[in-house]
C-alpha positions as semicolon CSV with decimal commas, in nm:
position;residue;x (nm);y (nm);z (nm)
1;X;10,207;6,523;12,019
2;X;10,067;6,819;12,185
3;X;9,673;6,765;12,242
4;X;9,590;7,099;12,434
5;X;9,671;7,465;12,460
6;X;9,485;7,773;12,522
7;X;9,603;7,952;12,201
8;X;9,619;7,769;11,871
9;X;9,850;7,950;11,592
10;X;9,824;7,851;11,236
11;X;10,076;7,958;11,061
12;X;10,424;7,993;11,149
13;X;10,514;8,301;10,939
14;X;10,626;8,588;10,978
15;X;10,220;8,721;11,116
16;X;10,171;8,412;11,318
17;X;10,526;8,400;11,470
18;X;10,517;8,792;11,555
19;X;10,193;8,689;11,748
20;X;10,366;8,450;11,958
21;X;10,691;8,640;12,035
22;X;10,412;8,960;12,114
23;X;10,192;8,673;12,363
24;X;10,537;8,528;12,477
25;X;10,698;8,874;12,544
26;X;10,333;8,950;12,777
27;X;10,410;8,649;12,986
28;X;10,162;8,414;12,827
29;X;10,331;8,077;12,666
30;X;10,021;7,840;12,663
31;X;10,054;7,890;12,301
32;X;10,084;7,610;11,983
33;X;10,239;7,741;11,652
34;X;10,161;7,484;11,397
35;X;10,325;7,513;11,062
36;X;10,256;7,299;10,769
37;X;10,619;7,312;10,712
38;X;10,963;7,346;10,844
39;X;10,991;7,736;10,970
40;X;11,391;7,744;10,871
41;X;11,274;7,725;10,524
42;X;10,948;7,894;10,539
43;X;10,726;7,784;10,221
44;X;10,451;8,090;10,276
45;X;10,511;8,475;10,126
46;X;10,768;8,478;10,405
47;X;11,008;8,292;10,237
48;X;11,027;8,541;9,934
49;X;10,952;8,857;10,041
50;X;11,137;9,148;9,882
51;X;11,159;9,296;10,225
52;X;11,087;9,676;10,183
53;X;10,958;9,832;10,470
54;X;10,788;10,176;10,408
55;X;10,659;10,342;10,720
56;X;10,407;10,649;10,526
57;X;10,051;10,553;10,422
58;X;9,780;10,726;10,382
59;X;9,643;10,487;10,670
60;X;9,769;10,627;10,983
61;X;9,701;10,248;11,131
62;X;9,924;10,140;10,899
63;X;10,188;10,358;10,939
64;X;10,202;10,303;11,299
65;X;10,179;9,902;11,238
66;X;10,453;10,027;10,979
67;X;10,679;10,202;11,237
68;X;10,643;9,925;11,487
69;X;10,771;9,689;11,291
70;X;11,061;9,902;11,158
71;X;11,148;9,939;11,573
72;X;11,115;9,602;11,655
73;X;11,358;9,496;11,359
74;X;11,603;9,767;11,379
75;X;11,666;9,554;11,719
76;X;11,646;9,170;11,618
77;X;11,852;8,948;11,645
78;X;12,070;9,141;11,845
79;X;12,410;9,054;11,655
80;X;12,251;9,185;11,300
81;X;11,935;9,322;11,315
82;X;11,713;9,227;11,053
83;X;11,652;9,587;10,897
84;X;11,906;9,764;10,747
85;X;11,764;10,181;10,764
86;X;11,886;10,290;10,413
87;X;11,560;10,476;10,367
88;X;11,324;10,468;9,987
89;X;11,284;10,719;9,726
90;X;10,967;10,807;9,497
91;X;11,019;11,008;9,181
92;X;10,799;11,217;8,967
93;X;10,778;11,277;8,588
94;X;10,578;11,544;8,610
95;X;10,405;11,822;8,859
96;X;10,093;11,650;8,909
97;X;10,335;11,368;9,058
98;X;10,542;11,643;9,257
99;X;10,180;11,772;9,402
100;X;10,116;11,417;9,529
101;X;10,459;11,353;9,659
102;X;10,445;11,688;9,855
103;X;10,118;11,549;10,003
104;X;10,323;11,256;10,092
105;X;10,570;11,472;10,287
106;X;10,253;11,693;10,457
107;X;10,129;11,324;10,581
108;X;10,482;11,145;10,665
109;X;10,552;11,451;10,890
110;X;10,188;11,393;11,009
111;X;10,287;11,066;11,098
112;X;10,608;11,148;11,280
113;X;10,835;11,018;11,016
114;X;11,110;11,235;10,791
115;X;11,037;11,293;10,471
116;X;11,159;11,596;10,227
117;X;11,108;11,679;9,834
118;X;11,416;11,685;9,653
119;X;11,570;11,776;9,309
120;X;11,673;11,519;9,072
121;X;12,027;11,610;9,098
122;X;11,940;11,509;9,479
123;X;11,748;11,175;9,309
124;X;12,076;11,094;9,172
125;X;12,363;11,143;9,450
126;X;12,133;10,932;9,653
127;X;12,068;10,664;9,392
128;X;12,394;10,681;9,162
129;X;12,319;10,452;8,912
130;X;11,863;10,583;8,840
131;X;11,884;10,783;8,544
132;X;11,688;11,101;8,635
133;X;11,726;11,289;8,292
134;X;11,328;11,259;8,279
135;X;11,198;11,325;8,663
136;X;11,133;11,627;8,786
137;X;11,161;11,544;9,134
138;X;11,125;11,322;9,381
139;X;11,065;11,250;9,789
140;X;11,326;11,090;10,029
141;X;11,239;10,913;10,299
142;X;11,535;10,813;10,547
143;X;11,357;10,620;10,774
144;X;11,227;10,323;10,574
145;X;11,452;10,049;10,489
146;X;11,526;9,672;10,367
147;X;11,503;9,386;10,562
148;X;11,571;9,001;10,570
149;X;11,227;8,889;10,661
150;X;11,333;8,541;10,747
151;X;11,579;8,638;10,998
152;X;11,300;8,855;11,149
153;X;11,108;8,530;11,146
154;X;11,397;8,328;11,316
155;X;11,454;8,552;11,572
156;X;11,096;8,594;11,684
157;X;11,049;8,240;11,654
158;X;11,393;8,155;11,878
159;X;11,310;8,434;12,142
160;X;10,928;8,297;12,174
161;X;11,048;7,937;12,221
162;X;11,289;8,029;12,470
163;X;11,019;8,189;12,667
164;X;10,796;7,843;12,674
165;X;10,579;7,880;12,326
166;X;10,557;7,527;12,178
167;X;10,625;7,559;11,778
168;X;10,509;7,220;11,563
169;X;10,626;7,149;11,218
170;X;10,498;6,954;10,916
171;X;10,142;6,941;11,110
172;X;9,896;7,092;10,830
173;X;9,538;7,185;10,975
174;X;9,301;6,986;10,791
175;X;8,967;7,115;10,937
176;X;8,873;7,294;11,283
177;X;8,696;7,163;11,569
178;X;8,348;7,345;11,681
179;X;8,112;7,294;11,935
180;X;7,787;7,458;11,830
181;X;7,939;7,824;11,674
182;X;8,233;7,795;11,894
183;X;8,591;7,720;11,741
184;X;8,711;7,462;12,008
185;X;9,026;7,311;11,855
186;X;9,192;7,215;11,507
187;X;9,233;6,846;11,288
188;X;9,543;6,757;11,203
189;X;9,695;6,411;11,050
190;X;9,847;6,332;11,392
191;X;9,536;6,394;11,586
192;X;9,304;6,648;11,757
193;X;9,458;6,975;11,956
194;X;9,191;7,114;12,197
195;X;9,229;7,511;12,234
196;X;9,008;7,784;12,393
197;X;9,087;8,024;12,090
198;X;9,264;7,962;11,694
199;X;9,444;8,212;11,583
200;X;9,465;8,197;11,128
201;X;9,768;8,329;11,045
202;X;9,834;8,078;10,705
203;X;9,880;8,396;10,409
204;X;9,752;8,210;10,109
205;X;9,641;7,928;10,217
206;X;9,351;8,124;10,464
207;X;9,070;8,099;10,204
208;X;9,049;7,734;10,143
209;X;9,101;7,707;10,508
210;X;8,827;7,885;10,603
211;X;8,619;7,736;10,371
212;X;8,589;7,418;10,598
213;X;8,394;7,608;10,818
214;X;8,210;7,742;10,497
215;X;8,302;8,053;10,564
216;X;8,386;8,292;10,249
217;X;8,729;8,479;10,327
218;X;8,721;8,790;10,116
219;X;9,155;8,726;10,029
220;X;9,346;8,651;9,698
221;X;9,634;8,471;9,626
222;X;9,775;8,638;9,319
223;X;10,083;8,576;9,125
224;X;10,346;8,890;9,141
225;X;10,724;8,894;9,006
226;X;11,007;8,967;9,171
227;X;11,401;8,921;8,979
228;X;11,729;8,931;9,089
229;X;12,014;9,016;8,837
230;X;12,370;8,885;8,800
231;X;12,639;9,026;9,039
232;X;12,731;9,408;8,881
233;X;13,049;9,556;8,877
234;X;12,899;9,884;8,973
235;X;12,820;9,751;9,372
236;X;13,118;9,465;9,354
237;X;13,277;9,464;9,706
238;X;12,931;9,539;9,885
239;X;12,965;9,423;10,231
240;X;12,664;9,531;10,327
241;X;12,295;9,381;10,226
242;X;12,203;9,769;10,080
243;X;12,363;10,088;10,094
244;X;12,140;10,293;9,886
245;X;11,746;10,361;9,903
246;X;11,501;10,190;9,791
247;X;11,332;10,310;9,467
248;X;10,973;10,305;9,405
249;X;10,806;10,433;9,072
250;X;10,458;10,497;9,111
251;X;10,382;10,564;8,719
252;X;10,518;10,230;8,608
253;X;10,381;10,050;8,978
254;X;10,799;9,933;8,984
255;X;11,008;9,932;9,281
256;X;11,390;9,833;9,280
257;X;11,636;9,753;9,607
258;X;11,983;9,582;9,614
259;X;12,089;9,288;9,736
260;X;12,480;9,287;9,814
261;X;12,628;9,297;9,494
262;X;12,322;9,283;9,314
263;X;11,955;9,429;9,230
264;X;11,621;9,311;9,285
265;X;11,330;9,427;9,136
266;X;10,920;9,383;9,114
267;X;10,606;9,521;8,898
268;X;10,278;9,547;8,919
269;X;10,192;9,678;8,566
270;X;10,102;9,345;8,455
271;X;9,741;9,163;8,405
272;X;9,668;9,033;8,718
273;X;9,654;8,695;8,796
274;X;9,494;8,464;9,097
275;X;9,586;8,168;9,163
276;X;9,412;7,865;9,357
277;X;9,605;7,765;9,655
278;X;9,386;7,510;9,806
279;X;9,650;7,243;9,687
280;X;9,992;7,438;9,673
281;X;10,236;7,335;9,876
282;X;10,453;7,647;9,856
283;X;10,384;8,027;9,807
284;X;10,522;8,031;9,423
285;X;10,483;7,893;9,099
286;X;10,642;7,896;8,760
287;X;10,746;8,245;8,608
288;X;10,550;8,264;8,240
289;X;10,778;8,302;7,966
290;X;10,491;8,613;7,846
291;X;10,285;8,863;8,039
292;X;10,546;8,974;8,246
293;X;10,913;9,067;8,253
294;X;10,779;9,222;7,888
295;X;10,582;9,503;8,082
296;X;10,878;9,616;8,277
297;X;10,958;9,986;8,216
298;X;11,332;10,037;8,230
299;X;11,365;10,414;8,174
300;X;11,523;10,447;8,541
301;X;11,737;10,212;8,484
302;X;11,831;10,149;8,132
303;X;12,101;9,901;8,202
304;X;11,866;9,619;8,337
305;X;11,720;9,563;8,018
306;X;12,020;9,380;7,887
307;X;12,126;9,325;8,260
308;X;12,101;8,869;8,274
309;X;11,904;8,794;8,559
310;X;12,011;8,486;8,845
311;X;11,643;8,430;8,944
312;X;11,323;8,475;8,836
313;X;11,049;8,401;9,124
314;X;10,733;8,429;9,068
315;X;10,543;8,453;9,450
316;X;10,211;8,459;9,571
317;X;10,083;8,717;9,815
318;X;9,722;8,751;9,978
319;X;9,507;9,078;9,805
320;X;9,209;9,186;9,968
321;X;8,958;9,458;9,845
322;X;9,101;9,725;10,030
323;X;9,458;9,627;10,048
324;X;9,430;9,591;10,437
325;X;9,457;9,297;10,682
326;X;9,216;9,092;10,815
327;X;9,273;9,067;11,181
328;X;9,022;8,988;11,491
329;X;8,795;8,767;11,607
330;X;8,522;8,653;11,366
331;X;8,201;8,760;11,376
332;X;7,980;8,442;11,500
333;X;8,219;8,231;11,557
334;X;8,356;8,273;11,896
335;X;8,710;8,143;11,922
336;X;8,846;8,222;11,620
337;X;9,074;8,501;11,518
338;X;9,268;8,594;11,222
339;X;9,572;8,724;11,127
340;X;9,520;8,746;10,757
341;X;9,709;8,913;10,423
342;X;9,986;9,054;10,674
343;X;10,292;9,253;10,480
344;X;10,658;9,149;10,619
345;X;10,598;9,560;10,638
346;X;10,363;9,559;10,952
347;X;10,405;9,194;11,087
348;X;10,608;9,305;11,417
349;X;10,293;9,588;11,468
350;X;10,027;9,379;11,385
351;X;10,115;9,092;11,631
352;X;10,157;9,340;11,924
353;X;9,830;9,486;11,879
354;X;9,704;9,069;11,744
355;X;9,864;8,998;12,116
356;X;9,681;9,256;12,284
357;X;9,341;9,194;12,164
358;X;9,369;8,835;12,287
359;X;9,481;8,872;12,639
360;X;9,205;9,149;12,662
361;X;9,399;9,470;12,640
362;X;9,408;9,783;12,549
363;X;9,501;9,808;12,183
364;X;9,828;9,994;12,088
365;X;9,686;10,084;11,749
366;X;9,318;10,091;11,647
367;X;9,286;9,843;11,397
368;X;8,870;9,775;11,448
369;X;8,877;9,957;11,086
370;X;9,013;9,589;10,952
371;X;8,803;9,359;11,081
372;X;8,742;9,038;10,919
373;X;8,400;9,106;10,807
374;X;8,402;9,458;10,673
375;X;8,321;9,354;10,324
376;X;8,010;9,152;10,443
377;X;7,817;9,392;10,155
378;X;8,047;9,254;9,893
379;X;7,927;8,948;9,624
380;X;8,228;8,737;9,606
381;X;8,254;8,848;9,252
382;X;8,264;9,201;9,341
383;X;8,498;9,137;9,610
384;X;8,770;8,991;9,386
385;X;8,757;9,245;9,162
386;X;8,831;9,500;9,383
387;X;9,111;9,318;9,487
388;X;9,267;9,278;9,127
389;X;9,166;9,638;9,064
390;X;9,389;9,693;9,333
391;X;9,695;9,461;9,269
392;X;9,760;9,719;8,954
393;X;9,712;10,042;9,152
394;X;9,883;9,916;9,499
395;X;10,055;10,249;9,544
396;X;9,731;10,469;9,497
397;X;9,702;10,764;9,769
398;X;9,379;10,980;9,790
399;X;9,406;11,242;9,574
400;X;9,579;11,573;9,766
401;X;9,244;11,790;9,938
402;X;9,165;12,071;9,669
403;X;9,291;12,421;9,781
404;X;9,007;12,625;9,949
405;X;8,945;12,962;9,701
């Protein structure tokens, strides 16, 4: 085994393998990925994630880390890119809904992207099968898209080992290494790996990792559902993995993609729940038989509520009190960075501009607004609530600026 390297990765997900591909792709391979599993069957959020990649935000750091990563996939692998650009749609009930969307459009053009309003008769020749009898409207947005994240994750991984990074499987951190303040290596079963800097990049599992170093990470793992249904006649013959947008529903917090031949869907309408990942050895647990698929509103889709489902998953993904990443060094502790509560949606951005910071460069994006210790003022108590706050209101957007009389 491996006893030294300059750069220490934990995590070999989708954040902590778009970090080495970014280092790799700079001409710096003295890196260690360390996985606590096999990365062909990644066990973090990875492994599960719906893959929708929206580039607006009200962030325009987040966009960008947004667009990035919708480049950087539209690219890799090279014989089927990983993102397929078959853009989203929101919809509106009602005009206070249209006045938000329209502020959407104002900030997606803002942002360099395309984005237009559109009728529901529009809503419905792009989405064929979304009822639209009760929207008044909508916004299209052509350049988001789906994605497999895990082929995203192979390729990066494959291109970054080819260049010299050293990846390590089944080798769980157990503690970190310090001399004095200073993060000087990582414990695992197998031994002690000396490093000049640790990069977290572990999703869930970043909390109770950090808490050897009895350090408080302000992130929450908390339970969210995601369902496939049964092959449907109305996309049989699909040969491709989507050919319509995206849907998201920002009244009922529900968003809807396909898969081939059939749909996938998730909600965030339901109470939410946090779960203690200290001693989880995947990024999922069971599905309860109440609480969730009974909030579901179907009035976009009528059919799926007699529609059987294939799969139920119920995955874990990191919250934080803003919704934002953690990523940079931390503050009194030299040598240690992290990579923290990363989206599939802005992994490729976030490990250029994770790569940049730690060779000393220029940053592509300014990302100093998510630190890891910008909720220093927050209890612990208060943080988490946030968070949850959050989890049911994880499409909010500022309100649009009130018209000047």
């Amino acid at each position: 085994m491996e006893t030294r390297a300059e750069t220490v990765i934990i995590g070999g997900g989708i954040a902590g393998c778009s970090i080495a591909y970014h280092l790799a792709g700079r001409g710096y391979t003295d890196v260690l990925v360390l996985d606590r599993g096999k990365i062909s069957a990644p066990l973090g959020s990875t492994g599960h994630a719906p893959g929708l990649l929206g580039r607006n935000s009200s962030s325009p750091t987040m966009s960008a880390l947004a667009s990035a990563t919708a480049r950087l996939f539209a690219r890799i692998p090279q014989d089927q890119p990983a993102l397929r650009p078959v853009g989203s749609v929101e919809v509106a009930r009602d005009r206070t809904r249209m006045g938000l969307l329209a502020h959407k459009v104002e900030r997606a053009t803002d942002h360099g992207l395309a984005a237009r309003l559109v009728s529901p008769q529009e809503l419905g020749e792009l989405v064929p099968y979304m009822d639209t009898s009760k929207l008044v409207g909508g916004i299209h947005l052509p350049d988001d898209g789906v994605l497999d994240a895990r082929r995203a994750l192979w390729a990066m991984r494959d291109e970054a080992a080819a260049r010299g990074v050293s990846f390590l499987e089944e080798t769980p951190v157990l503690a970190f290494e310090t001399e004095g303040d200073r993060v000087i290596g990582v414990r695992t079963e197998q031994g002690v790996i000396s490093c000049a800097r640790v990069v977290v990049a572990v999703g869930i599992w970043g909390a109770a990792l950090m808490q050897t170093l009895g350090l408080d990470l302000p992130l929450f793992p908390v339970q969210h559902p995601y369902v496939y249904t049964v092959p449907l006649e109305m996309l049989a013959g699909a040969t491709q993995e989507a050919s319509h947008p995206m849907v998201r529903d920002l009244d009922h917090v529900f968003y809807l993609r396909e898969h081939g031949d059939r749909l996938g869907y998730g909600w965030y309408n339901h109470r939410p729940l946090t779960v203690d990942a200290t001693h989880l050895t995947r990024a999922d647990v069971a599905f309860p038989e109440q609480g969730f698929l009974d909030q579901v509103k179907y009035d976009l889709f009528p059919f799926l509520k007699d529609t059987p489902l294939s799969h139920r998953l119920n995955g874990i993904f990191s919250m934080t009190p803003d919704g934002g990443p953690l990523l940079g060094e931390v503050g009194g502790r030299p040598g240690l960075w992290l990579a923290e509560a990363v989206w599939v949606t802005h992994s490729g951005g976030v490990g250029q501009v994770m790569a940049e910071l730690l060779l000393g460069q220029a940053p592509s994006f300014d990302v100093s607004g998510f630190h890891p210790g910008r909720f220093a003022a927050l209890s612990p108590d208060a943080a988490r609530q946030t968070s949850l706050d959050l989890y049911n209101d994880i499409y909010h957007w500022p309100a649009p600026p009130e018209p000047v009389a």
